[in-house]
MITITI-834417 format. One record per residue (C-alpha): residue in one letter; x negated, y, z negated; residue number from 1. Coordinates in steps of 0.1 Angstrom, whole numbers. Layout:
N
NODE  aa     c1     c2     c3    i
NODE   a      X      Y      Z  NUM
...
END
This chain:
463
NODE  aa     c1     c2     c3    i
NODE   x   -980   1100   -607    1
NODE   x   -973   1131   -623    2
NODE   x   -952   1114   -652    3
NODE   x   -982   1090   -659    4
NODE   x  -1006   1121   -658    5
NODE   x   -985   1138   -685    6
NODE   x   -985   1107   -707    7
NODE   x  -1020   1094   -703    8
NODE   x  -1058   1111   -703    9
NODE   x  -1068   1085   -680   10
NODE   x  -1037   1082   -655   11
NODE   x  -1060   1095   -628   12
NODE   x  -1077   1064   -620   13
NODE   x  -1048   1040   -616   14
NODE   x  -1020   1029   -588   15
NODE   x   -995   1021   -613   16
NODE   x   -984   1032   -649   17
NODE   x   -988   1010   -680   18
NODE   x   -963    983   -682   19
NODE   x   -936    987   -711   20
NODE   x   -948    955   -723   21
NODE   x   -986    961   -728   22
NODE   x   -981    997   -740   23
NODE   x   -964    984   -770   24
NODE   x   -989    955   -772   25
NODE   x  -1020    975   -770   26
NODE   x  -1003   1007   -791   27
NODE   x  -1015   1011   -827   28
NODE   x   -995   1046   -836   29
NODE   x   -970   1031   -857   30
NODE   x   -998   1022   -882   31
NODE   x  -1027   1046   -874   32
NODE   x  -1006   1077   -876   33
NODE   x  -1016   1072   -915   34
NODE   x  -1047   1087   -900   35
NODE   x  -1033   1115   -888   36
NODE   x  -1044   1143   -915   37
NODE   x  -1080   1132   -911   38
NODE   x  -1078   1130   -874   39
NODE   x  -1069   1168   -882   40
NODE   x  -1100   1171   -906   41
NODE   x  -1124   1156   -883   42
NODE   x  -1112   1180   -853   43
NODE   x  -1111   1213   -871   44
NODE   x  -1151   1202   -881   45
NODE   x  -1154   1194   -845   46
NODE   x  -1142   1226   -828   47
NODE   x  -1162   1246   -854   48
NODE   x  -1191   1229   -845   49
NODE   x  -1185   1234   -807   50
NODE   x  -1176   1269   -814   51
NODE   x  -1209   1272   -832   52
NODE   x  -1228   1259   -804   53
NODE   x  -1208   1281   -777   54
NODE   x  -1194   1257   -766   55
NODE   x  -1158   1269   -770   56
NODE   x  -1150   1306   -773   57
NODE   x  -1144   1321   -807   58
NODE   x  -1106   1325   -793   59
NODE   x  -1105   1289   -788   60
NODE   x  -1116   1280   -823   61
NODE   x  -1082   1303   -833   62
NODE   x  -1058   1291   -812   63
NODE   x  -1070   1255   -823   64
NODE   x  -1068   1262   -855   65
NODE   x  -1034   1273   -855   66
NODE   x  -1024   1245   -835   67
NODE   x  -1040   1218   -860   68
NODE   x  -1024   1241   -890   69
NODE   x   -994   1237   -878   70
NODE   x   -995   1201   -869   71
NODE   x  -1009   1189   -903   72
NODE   x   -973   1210   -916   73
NODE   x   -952   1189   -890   74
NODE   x   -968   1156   -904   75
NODE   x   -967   1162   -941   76
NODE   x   -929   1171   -938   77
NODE   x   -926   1144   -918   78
NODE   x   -910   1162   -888   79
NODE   x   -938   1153   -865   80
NODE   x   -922   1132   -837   81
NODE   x   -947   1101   -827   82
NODE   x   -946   1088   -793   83
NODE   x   -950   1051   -785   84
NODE   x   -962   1061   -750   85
NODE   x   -993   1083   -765   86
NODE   x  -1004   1053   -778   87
NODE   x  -1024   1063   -813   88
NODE   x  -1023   1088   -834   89
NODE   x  -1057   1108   -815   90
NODE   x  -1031   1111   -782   91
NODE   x  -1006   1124   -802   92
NODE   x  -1016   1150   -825   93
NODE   x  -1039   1159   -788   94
NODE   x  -1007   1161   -770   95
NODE   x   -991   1181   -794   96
NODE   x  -1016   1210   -799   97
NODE   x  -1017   1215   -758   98
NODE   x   -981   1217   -762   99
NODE   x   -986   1245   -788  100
NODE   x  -1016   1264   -778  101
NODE   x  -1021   1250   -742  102
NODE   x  -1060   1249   -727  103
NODE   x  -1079   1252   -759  104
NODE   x  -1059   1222   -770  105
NODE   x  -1072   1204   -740  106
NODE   x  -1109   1214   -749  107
NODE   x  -1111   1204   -780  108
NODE   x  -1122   1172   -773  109
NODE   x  -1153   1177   -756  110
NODE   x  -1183   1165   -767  111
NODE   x  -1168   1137   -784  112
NODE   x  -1147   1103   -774  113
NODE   x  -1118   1086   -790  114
NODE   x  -1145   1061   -799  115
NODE   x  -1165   1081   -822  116
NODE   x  -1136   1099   -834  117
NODE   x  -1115   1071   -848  118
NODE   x  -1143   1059   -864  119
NODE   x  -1145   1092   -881  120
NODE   x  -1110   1092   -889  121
NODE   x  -1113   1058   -906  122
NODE   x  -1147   1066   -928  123
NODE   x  -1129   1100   -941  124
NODE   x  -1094   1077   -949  125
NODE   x  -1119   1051   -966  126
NODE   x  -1141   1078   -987  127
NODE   x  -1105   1089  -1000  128
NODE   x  -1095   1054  -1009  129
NODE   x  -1125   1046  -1028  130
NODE   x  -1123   1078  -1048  131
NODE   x  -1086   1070  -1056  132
NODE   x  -1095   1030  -1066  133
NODE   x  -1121   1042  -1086  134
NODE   x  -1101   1063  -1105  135
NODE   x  -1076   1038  -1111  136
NODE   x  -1101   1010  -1121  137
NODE   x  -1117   1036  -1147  138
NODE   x  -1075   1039  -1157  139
NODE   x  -1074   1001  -1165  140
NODE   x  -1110   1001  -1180  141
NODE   x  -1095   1023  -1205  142
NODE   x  -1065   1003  -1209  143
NODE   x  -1082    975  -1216  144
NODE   x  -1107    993  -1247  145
NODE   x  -1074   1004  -1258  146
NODE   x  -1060    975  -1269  147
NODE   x  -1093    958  -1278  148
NODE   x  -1103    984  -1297  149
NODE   x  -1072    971  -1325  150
NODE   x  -1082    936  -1318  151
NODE   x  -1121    932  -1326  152
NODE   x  -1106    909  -1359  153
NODE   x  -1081    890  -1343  154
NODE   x  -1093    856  -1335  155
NODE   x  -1088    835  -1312  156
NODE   x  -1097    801  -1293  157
NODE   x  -1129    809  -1268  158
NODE   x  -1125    783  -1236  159
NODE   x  -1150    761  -1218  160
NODE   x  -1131    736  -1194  161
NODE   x  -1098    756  -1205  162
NODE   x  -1110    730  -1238  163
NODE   x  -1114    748  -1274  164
NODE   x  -1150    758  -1276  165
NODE   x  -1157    782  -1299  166
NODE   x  -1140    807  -1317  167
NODE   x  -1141    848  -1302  168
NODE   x  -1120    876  -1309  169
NODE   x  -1095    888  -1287  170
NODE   x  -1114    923  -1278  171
NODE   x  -1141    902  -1270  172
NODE   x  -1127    879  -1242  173
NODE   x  -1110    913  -1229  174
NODE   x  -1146    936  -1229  175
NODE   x  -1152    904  -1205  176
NODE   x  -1128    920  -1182  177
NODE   x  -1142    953  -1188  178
NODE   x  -1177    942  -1174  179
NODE   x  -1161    924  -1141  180
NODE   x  -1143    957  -1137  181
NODE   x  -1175    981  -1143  182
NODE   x  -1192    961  -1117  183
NODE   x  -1163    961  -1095  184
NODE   x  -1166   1008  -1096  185
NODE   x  -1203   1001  -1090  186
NODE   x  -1195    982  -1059  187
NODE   x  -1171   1006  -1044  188
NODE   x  -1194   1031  -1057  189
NODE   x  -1225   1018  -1036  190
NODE   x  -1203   1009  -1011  191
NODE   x  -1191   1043  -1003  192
NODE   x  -1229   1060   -998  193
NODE   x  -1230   1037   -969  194
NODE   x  -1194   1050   -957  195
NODE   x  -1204   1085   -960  196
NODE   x  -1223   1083   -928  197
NODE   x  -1207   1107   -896  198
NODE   x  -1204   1087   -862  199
NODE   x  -1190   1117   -844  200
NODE   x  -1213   1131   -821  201
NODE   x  -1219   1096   -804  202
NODE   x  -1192   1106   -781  203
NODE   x  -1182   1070   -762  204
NODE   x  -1213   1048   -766  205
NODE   x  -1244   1072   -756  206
NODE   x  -1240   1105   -772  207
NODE   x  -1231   1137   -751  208
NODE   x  -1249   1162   -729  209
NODE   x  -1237   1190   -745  210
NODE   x  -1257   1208   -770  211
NODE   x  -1239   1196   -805  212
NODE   x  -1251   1199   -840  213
NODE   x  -1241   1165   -858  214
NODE   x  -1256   1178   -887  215
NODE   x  -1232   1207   -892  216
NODE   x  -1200   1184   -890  217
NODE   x  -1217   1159   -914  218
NODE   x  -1217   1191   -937  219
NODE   x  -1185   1202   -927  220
NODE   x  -1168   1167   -935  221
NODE   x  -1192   1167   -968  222
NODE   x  -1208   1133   -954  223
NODE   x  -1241   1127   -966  224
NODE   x  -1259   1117   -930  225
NODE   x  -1251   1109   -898  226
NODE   x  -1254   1078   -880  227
NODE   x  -1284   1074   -863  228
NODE   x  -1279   1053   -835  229
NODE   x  -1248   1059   -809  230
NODE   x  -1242   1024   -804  231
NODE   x  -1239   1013   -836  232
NODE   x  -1219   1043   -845  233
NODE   x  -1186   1031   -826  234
NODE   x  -1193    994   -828  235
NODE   x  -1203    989   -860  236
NODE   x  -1174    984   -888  237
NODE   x  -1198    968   -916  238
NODE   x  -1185    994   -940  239
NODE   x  -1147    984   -936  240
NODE   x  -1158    944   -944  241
NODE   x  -1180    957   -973  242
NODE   x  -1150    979   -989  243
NODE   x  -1129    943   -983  244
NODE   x  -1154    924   -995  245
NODE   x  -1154    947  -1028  246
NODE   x  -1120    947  -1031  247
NODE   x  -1113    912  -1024  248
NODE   x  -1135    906  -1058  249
NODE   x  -1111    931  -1078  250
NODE   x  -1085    910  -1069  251
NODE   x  -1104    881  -1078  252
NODE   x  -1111    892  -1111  253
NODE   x  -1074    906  -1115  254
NODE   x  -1063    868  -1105  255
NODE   x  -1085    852  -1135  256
NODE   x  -1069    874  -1159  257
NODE   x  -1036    871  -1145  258
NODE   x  -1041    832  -1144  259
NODE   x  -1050    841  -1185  260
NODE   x  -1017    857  -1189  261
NODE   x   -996    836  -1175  262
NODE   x  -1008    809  -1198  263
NODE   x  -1011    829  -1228  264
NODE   x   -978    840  -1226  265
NODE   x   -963    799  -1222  266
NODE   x   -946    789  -1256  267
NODE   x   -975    764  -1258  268
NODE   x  -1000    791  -1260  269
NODE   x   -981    815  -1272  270
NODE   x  -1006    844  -1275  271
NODE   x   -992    871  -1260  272
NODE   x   -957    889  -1248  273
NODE   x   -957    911  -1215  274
NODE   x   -932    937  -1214  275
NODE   x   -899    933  -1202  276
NODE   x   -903    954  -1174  277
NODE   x   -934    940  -1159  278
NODE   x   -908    904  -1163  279
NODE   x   -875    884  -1147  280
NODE   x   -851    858  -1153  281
NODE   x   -839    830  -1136  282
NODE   x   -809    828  -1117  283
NODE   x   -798    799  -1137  284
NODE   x   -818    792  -1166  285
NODE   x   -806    824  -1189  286
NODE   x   -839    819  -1215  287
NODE   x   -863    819  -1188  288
NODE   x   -888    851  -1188  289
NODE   x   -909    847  -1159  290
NODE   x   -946    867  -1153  291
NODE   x   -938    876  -1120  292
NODE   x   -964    906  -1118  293
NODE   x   -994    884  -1126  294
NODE   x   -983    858  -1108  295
NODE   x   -977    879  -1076  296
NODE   x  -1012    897  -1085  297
NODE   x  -1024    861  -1081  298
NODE   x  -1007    854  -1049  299
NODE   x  -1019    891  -1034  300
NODE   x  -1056    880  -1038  301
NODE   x  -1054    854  -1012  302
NODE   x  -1035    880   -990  303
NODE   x  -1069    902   -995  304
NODE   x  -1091    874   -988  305
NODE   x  -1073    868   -959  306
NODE   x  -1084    905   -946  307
NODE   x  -1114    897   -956  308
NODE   x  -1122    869   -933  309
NODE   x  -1098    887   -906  310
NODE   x  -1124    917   -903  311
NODE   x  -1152    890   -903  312
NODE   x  -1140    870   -876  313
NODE   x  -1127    902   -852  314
NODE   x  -1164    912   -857  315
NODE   x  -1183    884   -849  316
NODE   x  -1180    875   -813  317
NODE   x  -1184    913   -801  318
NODE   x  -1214    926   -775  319
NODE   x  -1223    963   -782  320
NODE   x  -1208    989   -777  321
NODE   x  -1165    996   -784  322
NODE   x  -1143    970   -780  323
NODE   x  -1107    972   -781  324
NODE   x  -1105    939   -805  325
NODE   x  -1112    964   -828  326
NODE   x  -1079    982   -829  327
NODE   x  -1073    951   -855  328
NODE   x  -1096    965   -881  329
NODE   x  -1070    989   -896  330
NODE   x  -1042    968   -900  331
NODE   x  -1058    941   -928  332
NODE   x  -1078    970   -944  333
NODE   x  -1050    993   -948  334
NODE   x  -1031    966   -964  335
NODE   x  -1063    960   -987  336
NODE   x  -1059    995  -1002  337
NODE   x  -1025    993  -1001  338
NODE   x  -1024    962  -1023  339
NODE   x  -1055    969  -1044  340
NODE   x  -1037   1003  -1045  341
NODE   x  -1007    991  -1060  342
NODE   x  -1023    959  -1084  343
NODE   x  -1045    983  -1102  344
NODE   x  -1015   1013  -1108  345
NODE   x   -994    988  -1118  346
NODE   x  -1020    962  -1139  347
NODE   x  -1032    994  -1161  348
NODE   x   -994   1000  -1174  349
NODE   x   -989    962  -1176  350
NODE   x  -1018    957  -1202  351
NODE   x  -1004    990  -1223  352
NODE   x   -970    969  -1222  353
NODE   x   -992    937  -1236  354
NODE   x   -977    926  -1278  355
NODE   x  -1005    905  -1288  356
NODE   x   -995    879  -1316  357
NODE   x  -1026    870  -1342  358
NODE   x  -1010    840  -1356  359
NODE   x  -1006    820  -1328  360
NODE   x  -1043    830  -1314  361
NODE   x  -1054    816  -1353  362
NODE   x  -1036    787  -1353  363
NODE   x  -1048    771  -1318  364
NODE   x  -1083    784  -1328  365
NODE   x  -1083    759  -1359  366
NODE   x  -1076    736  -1335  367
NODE   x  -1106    715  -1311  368
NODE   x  -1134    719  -1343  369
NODE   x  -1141    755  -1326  370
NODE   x  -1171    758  -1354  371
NODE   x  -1186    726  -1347  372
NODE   x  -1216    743  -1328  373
NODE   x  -1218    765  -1363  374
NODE   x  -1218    730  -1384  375
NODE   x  -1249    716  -1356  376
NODE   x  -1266    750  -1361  377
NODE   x  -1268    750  -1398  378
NODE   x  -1281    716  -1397  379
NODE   x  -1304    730  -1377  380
NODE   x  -1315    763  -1402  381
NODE   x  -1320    733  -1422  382
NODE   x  -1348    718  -1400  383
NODE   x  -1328    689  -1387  384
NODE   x  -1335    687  -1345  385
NODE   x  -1309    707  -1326  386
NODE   x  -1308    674  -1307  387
NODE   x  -1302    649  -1334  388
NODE   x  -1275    682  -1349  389
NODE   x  -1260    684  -1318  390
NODE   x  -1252    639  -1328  391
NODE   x  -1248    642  -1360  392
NODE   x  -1218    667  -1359  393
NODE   x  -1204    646  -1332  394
NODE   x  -1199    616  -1353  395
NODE   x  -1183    643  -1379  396
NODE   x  -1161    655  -1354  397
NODE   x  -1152    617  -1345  398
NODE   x  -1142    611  -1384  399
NODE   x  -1124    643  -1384  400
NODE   x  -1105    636  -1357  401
NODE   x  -1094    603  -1369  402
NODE   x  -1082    614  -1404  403
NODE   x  -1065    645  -1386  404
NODE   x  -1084    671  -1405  405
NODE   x  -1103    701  -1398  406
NODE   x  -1144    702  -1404  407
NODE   x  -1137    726  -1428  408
NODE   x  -1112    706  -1447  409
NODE   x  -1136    677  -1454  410
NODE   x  -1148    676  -1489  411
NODE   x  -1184    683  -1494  412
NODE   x  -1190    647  -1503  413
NODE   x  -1172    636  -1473  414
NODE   x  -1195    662  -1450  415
NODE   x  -1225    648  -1472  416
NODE   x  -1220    613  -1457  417
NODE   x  -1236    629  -1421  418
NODE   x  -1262    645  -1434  419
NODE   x  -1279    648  -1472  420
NODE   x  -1287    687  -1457  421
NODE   x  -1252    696  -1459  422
NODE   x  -1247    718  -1495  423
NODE   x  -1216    739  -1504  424
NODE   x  -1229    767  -1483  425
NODE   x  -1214    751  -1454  426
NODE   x  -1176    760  -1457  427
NODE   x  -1190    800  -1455  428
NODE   x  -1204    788  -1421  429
NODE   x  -1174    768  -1411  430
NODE   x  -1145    794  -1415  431
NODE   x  -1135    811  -1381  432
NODE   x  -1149    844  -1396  433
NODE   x  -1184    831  -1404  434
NODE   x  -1183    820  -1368  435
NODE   x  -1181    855  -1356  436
NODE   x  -1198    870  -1379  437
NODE   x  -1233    847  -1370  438
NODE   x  -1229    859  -1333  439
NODE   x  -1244    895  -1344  440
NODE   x  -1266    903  -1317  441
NODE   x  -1257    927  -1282  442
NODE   x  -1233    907  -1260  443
NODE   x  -1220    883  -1291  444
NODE   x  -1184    882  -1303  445
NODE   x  -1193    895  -1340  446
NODE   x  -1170    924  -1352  447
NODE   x  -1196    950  -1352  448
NODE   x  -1210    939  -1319  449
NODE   x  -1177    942  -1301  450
NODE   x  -1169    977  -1319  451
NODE   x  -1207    983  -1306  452
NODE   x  -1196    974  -1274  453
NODE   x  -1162    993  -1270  454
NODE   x  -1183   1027  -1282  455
NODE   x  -1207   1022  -1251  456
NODE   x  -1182   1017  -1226  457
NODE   x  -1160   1048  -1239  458
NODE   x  -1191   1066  -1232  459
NODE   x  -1198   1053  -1197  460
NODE   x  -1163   1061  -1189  461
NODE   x  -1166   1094  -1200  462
NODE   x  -1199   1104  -1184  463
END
């Protein structure tokens, strides 16, 4: 009995140990130990509060500050040596600082359970995430003004039905991208005020008898309130399915222009060239060069999605209060940051790495009658009925099609057979340039509008 007593905080109340089986079922400290340095954040805030309440001595504040001190060393050198038998990463770094500075180790956690502690742990690993995404989402925002701001002239085919629609400029269908990614920091953004909240002090399910101040650790830990019910304090994991949820929609958007990529960059498209680097070959087709980041980018956001609905579904059958089903929250969102992680570090360089070829975005754009809306909307400036326009350019697009010819490359006679309002002014409004140029308004694809547009969101980033 001795044996299981050093091993296990709770060995008292059992007959028998553990089974070897179940300990490495129900052990989580091969992947939880990438708590470990806020475990030690959240404790030293713990023991000052307790010494600040008297409920440690002011010596055992020291000697568990030097214990935690020299733990935190041990785990960023990686000599710390993790045992499978102390189950988490709590047990351990616990076990560890008795070892070093015996009793006040063992005090340390009054006052507090490993319920409301790995809670802590996981908000304090999340806040840090969030900071570190945003940063990198703002790093491909910027990527992404970069090269639109040399591209607010280059023209290409604007998509409905992945069918010719109407002409845009490149910089425009990327600020597109810029939007979905400025929502995606105000997400994680709003996301994180609801993180910020302190469940320690709700000890296993209740609270605690002894006389703690919440409020200090919350200030300690720079959280910006605590939680205010104990219950929902260990239970609740709303905030790890929200971050998923936000992320799981950054991959999203990453997939669509991934998906854009990939097809720009086909020979039948040919738009665009990704950089070497970001490309491979085929093991027996030497001319191949295949997208392999955007396509995996596009294969990770199911994996995400998958964690998505994985936290959902651990959650939704659980009674109040802890339940150990919930060990399986860290697992699906530490891959989350670790694959939103890695997409956006590596999706910024990739776009920087991006040679964008006009001529081929021109050419398909003079292809599909991109300006027929402009030829229905002059009609229209002329006082024909959008709705009889909207006809009559069909039928011209019909004829057009027929003798394999542009709109633009009708003769005015021949243009003049659909309408007796058509004039030489027409062939201004049906160039790709006069397309652009008529969208002048805030959110259109005019030149000056897009320029207008990259200027604002420098500015945003910047503030």
């Amino acid at each position: 009995m001795a044996t299981m007593q050093d091993n296990q905080t709770w060995s008292g109340r059992f007959n028998e140990p553990v089974a070897e089986l179940v300990k490495r079922y129900t052990a989580s400290v091969d992947f939880d130990k990438r708590l470990a340095l806020f475990d030690i954040q959240g404790s030293l805030a713990h023991a000052e509060m307790l010494a600040g309440c008297g409920i440690i001595s002011a010596q055992d504040l020291k000697d568990i500050r030097r214990g935690l001190g020299q733990i935190e060393s041990e785990v960023v050198s990686g000599d710390f040596v993790w045992q499978l038998d102390l189950e988490d990463v709590h047990l351990n770094i616990e076990k560890r600082l008795t070892t070093l500075v015996g009793d006040a180790g063992k005090r340390l956690h009054t006052g507090r359970s490993r319920n409301d502690q790995v809670a802590t742990d996981i908000r304090l690993y999340l806040r840090s995430a969030i900071d570190d995404i945003t940063l990198l989402l703002k790093g491909l925002q910027t990527a992404l003004l970069d090269l639109a701001q040399h591209h607010t002239h280059t023209i290409m085919p604007g998509f409905t039905h992945l069918q010719v629609a109407q002409p845009v400029s490149f910089a425009h269908h990327l600020m597109a991208y810029f939007e979905m990614c400025q929502r995606d920091v105000e997400r994680f953004c709003d996301a994180r005020r609801r993180v910020n909240r302190l469940p320690l002090g709700a000890a296993a399910l209740a609270g605690t008898s002894y006389p703690i101040k919440r409020e200090m650790v919350a200030e300690l830990l720079g959280f910006e309130a605590v939680c205010q019910n104990s219950l929902d304090a260990v239970s609740d994991r709303d905030f790890a399915i929200e971050f998923t949820a936000a992320a799981a929609l950054t991959m999203t958007h990453l997939s669509r222009l991934s998906e854009e990529l990939i097809l720009w960059m086909n020979p039948r498209f040919g738009f665009i060239d990704i950089a070497d680097r970001f490309c491979t070959g085929s093991s027996i087709m030497p001319q191949k060069k295949n997208p392999d980041v955007p396509e995996l980018v596009r294969g990770k956001t199911g994996r995400v999605n998958g964690n998505l609905v994985a936290l959902l579904t651990l959650m939704k059958g659980q009674p109040l209060a802890y339940n150990k089903d919930n060990q399986e929250d860290k697992e699906p969102l530490f891959d989350t940051v670790d694959t939103l992680t890695q997409t956006l570090r590596i999706y910024a360089d990739m776009m920087r790495g991006i040679t964008v070829k006009p001529e081929a975005m021109r050419r398909a754009a003079l292809q599909g009658y991109a300006t027929a809306t402009d030829l229905a909307d002059y009609l229209v400036k002329k006082g024909l009925p959008f709705r009889d326009a909207h006809e009559t350019v069909a039928v011209a697009v019909r004829s057009a099609e027929q003798r394999g010819v542009d709109l633009a490359e009708l003769k005015l006679e021949e243009l003049q057979e659909f309408s007796d309002q058509i004039t030489d002014d027409v062939f201004g409004v049906l160039t790709l340039e006069g397309s652009l140029a008529a969208r002048n308004h805030t959110g259109g694809t005019a030149p000056q509008q897009v320029e207008a547009a990259i200027a604002r969101a420098r500015k945003l980033l910047a503030s």
